[in-house]
C-alpha positions as CSV (number, residue, x, y, z in Angstrom):
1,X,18.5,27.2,-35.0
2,X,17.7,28.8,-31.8
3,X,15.1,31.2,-30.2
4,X,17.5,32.6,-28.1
5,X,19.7,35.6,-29.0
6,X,23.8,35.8,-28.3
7,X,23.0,37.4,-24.8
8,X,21.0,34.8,-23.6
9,X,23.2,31.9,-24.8
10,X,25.5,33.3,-22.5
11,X,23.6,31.5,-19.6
12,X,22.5,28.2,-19.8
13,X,18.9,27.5,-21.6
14,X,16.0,26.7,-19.7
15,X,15.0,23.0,-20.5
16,X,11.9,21.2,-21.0
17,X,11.1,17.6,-20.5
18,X,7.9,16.2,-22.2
19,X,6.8,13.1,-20.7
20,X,3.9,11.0,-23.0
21,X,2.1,7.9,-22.4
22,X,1.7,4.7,-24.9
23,X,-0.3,1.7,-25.0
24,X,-3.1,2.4,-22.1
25,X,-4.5,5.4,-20.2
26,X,-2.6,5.9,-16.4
27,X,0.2,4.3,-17.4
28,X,1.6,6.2,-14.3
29,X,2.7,9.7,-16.5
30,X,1.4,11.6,-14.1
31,X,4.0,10.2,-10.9
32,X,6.7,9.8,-14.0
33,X,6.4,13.7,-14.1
34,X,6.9,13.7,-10.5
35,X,9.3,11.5,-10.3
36,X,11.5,13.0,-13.3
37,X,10.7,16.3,-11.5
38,X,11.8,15.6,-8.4
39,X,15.7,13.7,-9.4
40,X,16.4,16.6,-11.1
41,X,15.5,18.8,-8.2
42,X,17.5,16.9,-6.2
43,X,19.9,17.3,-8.7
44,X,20.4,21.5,-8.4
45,X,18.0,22.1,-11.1
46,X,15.1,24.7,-10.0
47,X,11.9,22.9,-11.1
48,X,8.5,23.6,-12.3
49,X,5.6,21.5,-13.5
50,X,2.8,21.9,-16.2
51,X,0.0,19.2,-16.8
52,X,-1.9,19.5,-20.2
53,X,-5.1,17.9,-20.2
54,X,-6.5,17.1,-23.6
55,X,-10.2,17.9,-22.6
56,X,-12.6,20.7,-24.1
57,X,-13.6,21.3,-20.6
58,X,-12.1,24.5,-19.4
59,X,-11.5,23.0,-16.1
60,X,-11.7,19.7,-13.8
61,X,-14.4,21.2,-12.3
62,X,-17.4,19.7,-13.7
63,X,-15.9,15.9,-14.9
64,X,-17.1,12.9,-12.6
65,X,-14.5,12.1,-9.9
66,X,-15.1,8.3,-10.6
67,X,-14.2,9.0,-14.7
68,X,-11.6,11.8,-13.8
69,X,-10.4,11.2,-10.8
70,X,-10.1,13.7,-8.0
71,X,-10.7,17.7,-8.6
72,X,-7.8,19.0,-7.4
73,X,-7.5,22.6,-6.1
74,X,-4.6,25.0,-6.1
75,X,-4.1,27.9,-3.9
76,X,-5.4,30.6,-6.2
77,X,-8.7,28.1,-6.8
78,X,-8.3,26.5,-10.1
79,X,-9.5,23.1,-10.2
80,X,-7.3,20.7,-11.6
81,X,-6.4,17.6,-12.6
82,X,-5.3,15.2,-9.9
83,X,-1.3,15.1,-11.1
84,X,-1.1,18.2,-10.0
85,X,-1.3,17.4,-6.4
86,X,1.4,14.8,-7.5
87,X,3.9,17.7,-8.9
88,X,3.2,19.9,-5.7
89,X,3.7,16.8,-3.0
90,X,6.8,15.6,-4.8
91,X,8.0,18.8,-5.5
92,X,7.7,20.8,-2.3
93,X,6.0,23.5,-3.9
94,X,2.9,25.6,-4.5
95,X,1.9,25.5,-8.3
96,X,-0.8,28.2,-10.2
97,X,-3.2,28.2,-13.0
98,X,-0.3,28.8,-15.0
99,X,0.6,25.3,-14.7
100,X,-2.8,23.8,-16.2
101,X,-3.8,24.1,-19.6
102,X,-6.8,22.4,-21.3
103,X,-7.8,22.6,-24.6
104,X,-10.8,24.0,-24.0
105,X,-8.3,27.1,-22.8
106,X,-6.3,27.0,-25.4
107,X,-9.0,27.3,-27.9
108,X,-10.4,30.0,-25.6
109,X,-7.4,32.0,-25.7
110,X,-6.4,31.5,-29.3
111,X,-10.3,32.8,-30.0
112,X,-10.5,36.2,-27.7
113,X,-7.0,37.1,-29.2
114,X,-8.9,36.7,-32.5
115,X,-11.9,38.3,-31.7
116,X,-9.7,41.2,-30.0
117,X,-7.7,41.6,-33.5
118,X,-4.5,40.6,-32.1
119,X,-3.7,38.2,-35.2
120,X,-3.8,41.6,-37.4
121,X,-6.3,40.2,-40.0
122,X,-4.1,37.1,-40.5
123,X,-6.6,33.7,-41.1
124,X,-5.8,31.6,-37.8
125,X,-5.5,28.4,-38.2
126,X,-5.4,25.1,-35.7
127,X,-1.5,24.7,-37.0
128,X,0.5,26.8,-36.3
129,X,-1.5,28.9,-33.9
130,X,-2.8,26.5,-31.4
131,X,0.5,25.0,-30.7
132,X,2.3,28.4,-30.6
133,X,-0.4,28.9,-27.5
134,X,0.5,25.9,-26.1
135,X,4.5,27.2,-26.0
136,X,3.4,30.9,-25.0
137,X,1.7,29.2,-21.9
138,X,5.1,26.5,-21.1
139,X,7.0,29.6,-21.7
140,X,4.6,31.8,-19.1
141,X,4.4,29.1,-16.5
142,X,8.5,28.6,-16.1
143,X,8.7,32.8,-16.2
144,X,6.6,32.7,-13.5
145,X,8.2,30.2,-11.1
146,X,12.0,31.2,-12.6
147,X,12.4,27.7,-13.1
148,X,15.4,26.5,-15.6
149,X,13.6,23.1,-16.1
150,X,10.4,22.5,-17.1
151,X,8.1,19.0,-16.7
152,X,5.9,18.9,-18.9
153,X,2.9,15.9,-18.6
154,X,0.7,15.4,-22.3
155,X,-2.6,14.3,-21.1
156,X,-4.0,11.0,-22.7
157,X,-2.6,8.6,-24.7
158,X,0.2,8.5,-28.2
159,X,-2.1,8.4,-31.1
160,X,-5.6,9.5,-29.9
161,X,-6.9,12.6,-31.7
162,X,-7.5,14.8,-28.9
163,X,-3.7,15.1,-27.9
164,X,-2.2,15.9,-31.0
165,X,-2.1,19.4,-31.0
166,X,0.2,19.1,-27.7
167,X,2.8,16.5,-29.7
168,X,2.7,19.4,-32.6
169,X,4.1,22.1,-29.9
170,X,6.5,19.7,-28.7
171,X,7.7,19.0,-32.1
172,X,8.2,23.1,-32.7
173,X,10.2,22.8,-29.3
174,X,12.5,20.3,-30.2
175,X,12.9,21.7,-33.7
176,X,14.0,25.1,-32.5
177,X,16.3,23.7,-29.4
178,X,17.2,20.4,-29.8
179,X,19.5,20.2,-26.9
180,X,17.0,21.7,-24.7
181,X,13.9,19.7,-25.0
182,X,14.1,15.8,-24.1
183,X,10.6,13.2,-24.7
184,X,10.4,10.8,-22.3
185,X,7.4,8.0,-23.3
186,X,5.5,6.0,-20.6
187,X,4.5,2.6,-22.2
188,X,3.0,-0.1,-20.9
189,X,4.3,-3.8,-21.3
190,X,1.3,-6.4,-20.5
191,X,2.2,-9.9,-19.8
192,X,-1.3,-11.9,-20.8
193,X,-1.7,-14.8,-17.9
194,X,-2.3,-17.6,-20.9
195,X,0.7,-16.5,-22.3
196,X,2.9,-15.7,-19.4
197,X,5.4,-13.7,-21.3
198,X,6.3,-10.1,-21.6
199,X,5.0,-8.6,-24.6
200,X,7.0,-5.7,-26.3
201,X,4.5,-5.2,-29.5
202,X,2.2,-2.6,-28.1
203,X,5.1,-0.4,-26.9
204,X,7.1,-0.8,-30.9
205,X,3.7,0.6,-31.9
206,X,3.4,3.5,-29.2
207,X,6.9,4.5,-30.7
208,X,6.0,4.4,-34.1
209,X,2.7,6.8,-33.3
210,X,4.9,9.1,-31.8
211,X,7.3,9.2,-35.3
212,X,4.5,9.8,-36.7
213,X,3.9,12.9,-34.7
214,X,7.5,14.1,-35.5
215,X,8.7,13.1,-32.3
216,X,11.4,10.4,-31.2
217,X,11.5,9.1,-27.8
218,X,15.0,9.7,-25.7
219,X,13.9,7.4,-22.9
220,X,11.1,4.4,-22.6
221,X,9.7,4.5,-19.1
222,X,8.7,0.5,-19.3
223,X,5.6,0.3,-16.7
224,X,5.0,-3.3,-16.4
225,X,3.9,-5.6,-13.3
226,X,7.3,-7.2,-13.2
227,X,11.0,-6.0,-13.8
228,X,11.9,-5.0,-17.7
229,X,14.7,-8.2,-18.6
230,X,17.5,-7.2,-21.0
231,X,16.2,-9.5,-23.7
232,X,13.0,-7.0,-23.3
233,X,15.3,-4.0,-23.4
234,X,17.2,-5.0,-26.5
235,X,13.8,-5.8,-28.3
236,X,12.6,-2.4,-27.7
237,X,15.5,-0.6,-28.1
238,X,16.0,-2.2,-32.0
239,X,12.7,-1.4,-32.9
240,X,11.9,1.6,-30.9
241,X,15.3,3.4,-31.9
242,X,16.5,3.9,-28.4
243,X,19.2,2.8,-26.9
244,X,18.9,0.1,-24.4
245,X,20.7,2.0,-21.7
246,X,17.8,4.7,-22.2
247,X,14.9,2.2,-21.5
248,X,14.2,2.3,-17.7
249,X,12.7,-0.7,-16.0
250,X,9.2,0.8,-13.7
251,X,7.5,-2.4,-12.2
252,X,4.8,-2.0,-10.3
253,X,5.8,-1.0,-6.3
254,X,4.5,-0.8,-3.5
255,X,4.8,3.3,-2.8
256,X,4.6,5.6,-5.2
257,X,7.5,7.7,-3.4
258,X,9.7,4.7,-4.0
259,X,9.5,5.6,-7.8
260,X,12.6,8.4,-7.9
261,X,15.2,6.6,-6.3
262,X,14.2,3.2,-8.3
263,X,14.7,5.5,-11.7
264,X,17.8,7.1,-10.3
265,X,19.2,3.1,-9.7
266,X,19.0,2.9,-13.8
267,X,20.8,6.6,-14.2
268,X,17.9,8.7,-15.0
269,X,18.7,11.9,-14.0
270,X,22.6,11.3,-15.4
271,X,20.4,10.5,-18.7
272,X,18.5,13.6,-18.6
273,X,21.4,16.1,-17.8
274,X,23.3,14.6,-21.0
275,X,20.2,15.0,-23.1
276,X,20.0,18.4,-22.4
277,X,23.4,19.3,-22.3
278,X,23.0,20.8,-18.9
279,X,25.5,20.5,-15.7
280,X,24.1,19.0,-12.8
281,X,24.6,18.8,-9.3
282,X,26.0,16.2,-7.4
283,X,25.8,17.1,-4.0
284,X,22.7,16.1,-1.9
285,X,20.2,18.3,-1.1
286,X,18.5,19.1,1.9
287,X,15.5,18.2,0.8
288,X,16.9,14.7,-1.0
289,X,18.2,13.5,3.2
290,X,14.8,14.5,3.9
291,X,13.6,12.4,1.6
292,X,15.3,9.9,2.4
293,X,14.2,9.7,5.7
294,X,10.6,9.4,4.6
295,X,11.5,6.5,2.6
296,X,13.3,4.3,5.3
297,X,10.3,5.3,7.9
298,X,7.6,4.5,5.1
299,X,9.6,0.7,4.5
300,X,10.0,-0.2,8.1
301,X,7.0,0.7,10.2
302,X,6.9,0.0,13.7
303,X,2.9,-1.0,13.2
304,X,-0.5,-0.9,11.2
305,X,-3.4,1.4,11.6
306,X,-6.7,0.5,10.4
307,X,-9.1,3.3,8.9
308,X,-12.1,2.9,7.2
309,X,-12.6,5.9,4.2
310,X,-16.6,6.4,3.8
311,X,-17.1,7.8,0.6
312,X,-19.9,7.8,-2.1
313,X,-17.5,8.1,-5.1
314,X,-15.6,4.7,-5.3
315,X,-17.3,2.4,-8.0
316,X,-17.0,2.4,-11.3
317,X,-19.1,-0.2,-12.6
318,X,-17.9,-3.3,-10.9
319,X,-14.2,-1.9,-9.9
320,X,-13.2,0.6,-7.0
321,X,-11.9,3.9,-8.3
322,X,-9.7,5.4,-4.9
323,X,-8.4,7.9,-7.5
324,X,-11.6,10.0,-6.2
325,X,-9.6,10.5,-3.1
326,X,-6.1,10.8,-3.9
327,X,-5.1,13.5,-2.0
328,X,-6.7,12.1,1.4
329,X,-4.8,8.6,0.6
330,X,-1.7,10.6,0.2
331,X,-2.4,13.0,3.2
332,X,-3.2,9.8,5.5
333,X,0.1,8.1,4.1
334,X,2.4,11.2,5.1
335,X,0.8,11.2,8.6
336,X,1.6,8.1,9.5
337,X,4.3,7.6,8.1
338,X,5.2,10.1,10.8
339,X,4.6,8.0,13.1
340,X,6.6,5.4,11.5
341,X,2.8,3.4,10.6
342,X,1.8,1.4,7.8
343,X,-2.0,2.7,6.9
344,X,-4.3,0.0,6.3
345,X,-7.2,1.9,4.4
346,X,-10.8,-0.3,3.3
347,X,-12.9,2.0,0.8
348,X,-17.0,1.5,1.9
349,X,-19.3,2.6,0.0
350,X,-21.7,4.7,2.1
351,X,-24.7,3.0,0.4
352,X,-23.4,0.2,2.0
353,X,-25.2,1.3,4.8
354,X,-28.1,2.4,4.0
355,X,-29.3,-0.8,2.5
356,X,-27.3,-3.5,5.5
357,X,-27.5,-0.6,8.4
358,X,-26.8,-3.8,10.5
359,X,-23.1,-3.8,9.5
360,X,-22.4,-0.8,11.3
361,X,-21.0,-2.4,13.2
362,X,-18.1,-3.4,11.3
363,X,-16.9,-0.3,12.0
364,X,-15.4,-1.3,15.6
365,X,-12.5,-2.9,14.0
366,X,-11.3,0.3,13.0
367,X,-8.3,2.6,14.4
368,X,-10.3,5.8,12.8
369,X,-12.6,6.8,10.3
370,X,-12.4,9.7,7.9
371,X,-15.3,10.6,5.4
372,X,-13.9,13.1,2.7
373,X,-15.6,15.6,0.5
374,X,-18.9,14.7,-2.1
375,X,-21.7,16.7,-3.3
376,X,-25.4,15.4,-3.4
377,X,-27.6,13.1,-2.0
378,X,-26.7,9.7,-3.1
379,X,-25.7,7.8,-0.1
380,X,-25.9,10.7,2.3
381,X,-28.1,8.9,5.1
382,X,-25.5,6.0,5.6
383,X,-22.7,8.5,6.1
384,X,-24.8,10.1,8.9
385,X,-25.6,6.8,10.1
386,X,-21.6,5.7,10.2
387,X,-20.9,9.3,11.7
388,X,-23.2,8.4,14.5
389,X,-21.6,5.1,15.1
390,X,-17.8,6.7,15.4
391,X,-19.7,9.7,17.9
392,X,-21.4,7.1,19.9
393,X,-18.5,4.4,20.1
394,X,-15.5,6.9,20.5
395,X,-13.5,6.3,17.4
396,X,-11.7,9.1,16.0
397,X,-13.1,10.9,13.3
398,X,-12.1,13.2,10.7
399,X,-15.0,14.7,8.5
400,X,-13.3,17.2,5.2
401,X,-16.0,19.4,3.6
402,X,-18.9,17.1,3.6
403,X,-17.6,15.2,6.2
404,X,-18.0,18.2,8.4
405,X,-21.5,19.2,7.5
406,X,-23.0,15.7,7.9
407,X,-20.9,15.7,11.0
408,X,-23.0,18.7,12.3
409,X,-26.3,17.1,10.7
410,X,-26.1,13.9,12.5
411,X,-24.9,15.9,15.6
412,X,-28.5,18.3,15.1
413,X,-30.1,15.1,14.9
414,X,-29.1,13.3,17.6
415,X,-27.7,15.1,20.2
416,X,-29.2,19.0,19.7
417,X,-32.5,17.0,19.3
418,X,-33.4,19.1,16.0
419,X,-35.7,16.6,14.0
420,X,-35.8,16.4,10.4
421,X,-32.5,18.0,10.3
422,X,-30.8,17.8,7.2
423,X,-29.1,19.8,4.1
424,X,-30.0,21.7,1.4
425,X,-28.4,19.7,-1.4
426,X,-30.6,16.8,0.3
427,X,-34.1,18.4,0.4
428,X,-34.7,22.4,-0.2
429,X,-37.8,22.6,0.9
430,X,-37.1,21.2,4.6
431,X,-37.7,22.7,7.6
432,X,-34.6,22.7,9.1
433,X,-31.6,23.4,7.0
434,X,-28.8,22.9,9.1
435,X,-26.5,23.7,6.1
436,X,-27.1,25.4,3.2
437,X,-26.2,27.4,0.3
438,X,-23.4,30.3,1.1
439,X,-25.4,33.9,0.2
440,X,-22.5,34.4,-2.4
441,X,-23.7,31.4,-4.2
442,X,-27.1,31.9,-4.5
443,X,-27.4,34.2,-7.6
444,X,-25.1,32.0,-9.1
445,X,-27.1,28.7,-8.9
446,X,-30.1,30.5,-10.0
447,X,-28.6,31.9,-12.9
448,X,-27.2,28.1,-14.1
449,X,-23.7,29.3,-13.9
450,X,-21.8,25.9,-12.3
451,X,-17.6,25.5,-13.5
452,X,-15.4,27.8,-11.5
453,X,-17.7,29.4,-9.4
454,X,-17.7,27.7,-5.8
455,X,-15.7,29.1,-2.8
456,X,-12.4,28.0,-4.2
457,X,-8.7,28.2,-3.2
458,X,-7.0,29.5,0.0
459,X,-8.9,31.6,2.5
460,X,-7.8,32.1,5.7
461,X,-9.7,30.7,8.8
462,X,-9.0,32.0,13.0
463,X,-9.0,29.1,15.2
464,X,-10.3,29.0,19.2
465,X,-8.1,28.9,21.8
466,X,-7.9,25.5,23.8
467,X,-9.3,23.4,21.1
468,X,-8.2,20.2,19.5
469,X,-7.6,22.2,16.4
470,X,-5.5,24.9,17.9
471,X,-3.5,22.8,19.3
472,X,-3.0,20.5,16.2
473,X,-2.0,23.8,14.3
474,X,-0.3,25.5,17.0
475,X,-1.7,29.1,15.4
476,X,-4.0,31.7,15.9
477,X,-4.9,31.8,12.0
478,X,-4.3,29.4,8.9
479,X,-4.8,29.3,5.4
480,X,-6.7,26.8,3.9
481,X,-7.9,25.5,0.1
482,X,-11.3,25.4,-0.2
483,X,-14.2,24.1,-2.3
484,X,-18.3,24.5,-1.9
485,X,-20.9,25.8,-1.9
486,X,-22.7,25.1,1.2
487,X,-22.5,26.1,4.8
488,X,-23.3,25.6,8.4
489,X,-26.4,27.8,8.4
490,X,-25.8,30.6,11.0
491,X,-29.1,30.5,11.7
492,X,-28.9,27.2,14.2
493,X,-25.0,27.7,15.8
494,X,-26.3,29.4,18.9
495,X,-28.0,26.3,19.0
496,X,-25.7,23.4,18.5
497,X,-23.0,25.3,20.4
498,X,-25.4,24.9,23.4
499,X,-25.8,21.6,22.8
500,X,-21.9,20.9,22.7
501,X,-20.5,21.5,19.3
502,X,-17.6,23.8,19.5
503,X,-16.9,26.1,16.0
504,X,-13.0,25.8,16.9
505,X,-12.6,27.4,13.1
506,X,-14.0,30.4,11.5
507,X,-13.6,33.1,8.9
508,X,-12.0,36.2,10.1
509,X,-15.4,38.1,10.0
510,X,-17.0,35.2,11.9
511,X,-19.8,34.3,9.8
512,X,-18.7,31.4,8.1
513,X,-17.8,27.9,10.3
514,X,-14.3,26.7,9.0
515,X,-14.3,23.7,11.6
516,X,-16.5,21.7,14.4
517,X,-15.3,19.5,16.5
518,X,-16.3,17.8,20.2
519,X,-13.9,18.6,23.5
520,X,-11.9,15.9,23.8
521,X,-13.8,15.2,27.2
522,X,-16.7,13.9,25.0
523,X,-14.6,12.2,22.6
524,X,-11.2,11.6,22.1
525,X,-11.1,12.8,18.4
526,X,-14.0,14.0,16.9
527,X,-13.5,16.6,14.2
528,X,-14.5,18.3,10.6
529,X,-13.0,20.7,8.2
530,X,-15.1,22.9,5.6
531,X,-11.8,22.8,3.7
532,X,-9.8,20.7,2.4
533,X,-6.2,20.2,4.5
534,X,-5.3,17.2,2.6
535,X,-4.8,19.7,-0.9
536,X,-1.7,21.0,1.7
537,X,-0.2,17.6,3.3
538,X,3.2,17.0,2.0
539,X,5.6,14.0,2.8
540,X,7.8,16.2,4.2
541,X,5.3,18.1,5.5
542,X,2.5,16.6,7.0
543,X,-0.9,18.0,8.2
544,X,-1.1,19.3,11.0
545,X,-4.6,18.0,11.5
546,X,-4.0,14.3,10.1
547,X,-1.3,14.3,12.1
548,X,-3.5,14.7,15.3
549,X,-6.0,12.3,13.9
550,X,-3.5,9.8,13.1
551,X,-2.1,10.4,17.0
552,X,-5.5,10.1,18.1
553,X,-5.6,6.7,16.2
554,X,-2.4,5.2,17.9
555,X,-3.9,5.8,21.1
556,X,-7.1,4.3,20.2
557,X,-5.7,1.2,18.7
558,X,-3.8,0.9,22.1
């Protein structure tokens, strides 16, 4: 059976890899996508990605960051789920709301073709017709990148409820092109301290919940703190119905970029290309020495640098979620691993401060400090406070989004002498509003309407000449990912630009302030970004601007 016609078997099927997770939630599916994406890119094949979140939520818009995870945004402003920064810094590549589905959009599709009387009076039902939407969207997303493989992640975890639907248009996959679509499950193997042994049991039943969805796993990804031993490997290949040489051993490491080569020790991608019938490539890529490079820099660094992240979305009752901030942990790891440096990052909790400010001074053992994005005012005076600190003591700063406005708050404060300065998101009703709501945003607020409506995606932004940031990005103009809905209110930049604040980064039509920073005769990094660079920063392709932070660092730690 095939969906293909005699023309198109002439040239090789497109393939699709489905990767699915047993046992526990981030069992690491997300970097296994990456990862599998990634060998086999290295491997001739061209590559696209696809994450399928099981949620009712249209978007990752509105979920908690310290539930979800980090909002991640893509070019053309959809707010995603946080893998998808995975799939575009693995992959080297710029991904669209084509690759994100929810099923909150796949309802929403299925319904508007219904209510549009494109199902011809037909009853529609949950089986077949929401799984046929979840093909027609794989199908759309590897049309539009040309891509002849396909990763596919399956939000959640083997069993629940809420990801069935997903397993269902797998299963019609593999039913129609067997040699085309290959499952690879993500299970977790926990070894209890009491017991101090492996255990294989929860894994056998992952397996069995996947039968039950019509689906047989070609190859175990066993996530475990320690190595996978062959006794394990035989025990789950018996009762799993795979064979051993198909069970890949994924202990816990140390880098997440270490994760391809580690599968590729096992054979994975010589795994993959039999499943799928497909020739691959045995030459390396330029992008594979690249690679390479990063690796050996990343493992032998020639020094530490110590920053301190300042954030307000880290706990999660009594544990420390740094999933909030993904992409600057990735972003600070590719820019100094530039620099051949091991980061050294300590999550505080802004609050911190406000309740102990006398630990401010903690922040003197630092190299640099960054405070990333937020929204609200939980937490918002000790950022200022810790802002001050870095202004005052000369450590290098690097404010994103929030981090820039409180930047230019504290700076009102302080040193424009502007009392009472604040934001809006703090207190409406102040006198001076030193940032506040964008004009485009205000109808929208007032009319309730919150997902997918802030400034979102790439805009572009002109930046000063002789200014820290032109001469980080070496260009007149960029193009930056963006998210708020705040902003440096016009009204007072005459002001703080008298003061000493330079606007090295605005919209083309001037109005909006993309970037404030200090001359480096005041301070020998002092900067803030409305935008978000780190949704860019690659690991072959660093920020510009954390790379000038991170320099800025070096010198400051000598």
């Amino acid at each position: 059976m095939t969906m293909f016609g005699k023309k198109e078997q002439e040239k090789e099927n497109p393939k699709y890899v489905f990767v699915v997770g047993g046992v526990i939630s981030g069992v690491g599916k997300g970097i296994t996508a990456s990862s599998v994406g990634k060998i086999m890119q290295d491997r001739g094949m061209k590559v696209t990605a696809i994450k399928i979140d099981p949620y009712i939520n249209i978007d990752a818009g509105t979920m908690n960051p310290t539930e979800h995870g980090e909002c991640f945004v893509l070019d053309d402003g959809d707010e995603t789920d946080q893998d998808m920064g995975n799939y575009e810094r693995f992959l080297n590549i710029d991904l669209t709301r084509t690759n994100y589905m929810t099923t909150g959009r796949v309802y929403q599709s299925v319904i508007e073709d219904e209510r549009a009387g494109k199902f011809g009076g037909k009853c529609v039902e949950v089986v077949p017709h929401i799984p046929m939407e979840v093909i027609r969207r794989i199908e759309l997303a590897r049309e539009k990148a040309d891509a002849n493989l396909v990763v596919i992640e399956v939000g959640g975890t083997i069993g629940e409820y809420q990801n069935m639907l997903f397993l269902e248009a797998a299963r019609m996959m593999k039913l129609k092109n067997p040699k085309d679509v290959a499952v690879v499950m993500v299970s977790y193997l926990p070894i209890p301290s009491k017991v101090g042994e492996m255990k294989t049991k929860p894994t056998q039943h992952a397996a069995r919940l996947l039968n039950a969805s019509g689906l047989q796993a070609d190859i175990i990804i066993a996530r475990s703190s320690l190595p996978l031993d062959e006794r394990r490997k035989e025990k789950l290949s018996l009762f799993c119905n795979v064979p051993s040489s198909r069970i890949i051993s994924a202990p816990d490491v140390d880098s997440i970029y270490d994760i391809p080569d580690n599968f590729e020790k096992e054979g994975f991608s010589d795994m993959l290309c039999e499943l799928l019938y497909t020739k691959c490539s045995t030459e390396k890529t330029e992008g594979s020495v690249k690679w390479d490079a990063f690796i050996r820099r990343a493992n032998a660094p020639v020094g530490e640098l110590k920053i301190a992240v300042i954030g307000k979305y880290f706990d999660t009752g009594d544990f420390v979620l740094s999933d909030s901030y993904i992409s600057v942990i990735e972003a600070i790891r590719h820019a100094t691993n530039h620099f051949s440096r091991k980061p050294v990052l300590t999550w505080i909790n802004s609050v911190h401060y406000e309740t102990n400010p006398e630990k401010l001074a903690e922040l003197s053992g630092f190299d640099g400090i960054i405070v990333p994005g937020g929204f609200g005012s939980r937490g918002v005076e000790g950022i200022i406070s810790a802002i001050q600190y870095a202004r005052e003591k000369k450590i290098p700063y690097l404010g994103l989004c929030y981090g820039m406005q409180l930047a230019v708050i504290e700076f009102a404060r302080n040193v424009a002498g502007i009392a009472g300065a604040t934001t809006r998101e703090m207190n409406p009703d102040a006198e001076h509003l030193i940032v506040t709501v964008m004009e485009s945003q205000k109808d929208t607020l007032s009319a309730g309407r919150i997902g997918g409506t802030m400034r979102l995606g790439a805009c572009d932004a002109y930046i000063g000449k002789d200014t820290i940031a032109r001469r980080a990005y070496g260009s007149e103009t960029v193009s930056e990912r963006h998210r708020h809905r705040y902003e440096v209110n016009s009204e007072y930049i005459a002001q703080l630009e008298k003061s000493g604040l330079v606007f090295s980064g605005k919209s083309p039509d001037g109005r909006l302030m993309e970037i404030a920073e200090l001359p480096e005769s005041e301070h020998p990094f002092f900067l803030g970004t409305q935008f978000h660079p780190e949704f860019k920063s690659r690991p072959l392709a660093p920020h510009k601007l954390f790379l000038a932070f991170t320099e800025a660092c070096i010198k400051n730690k000598k």
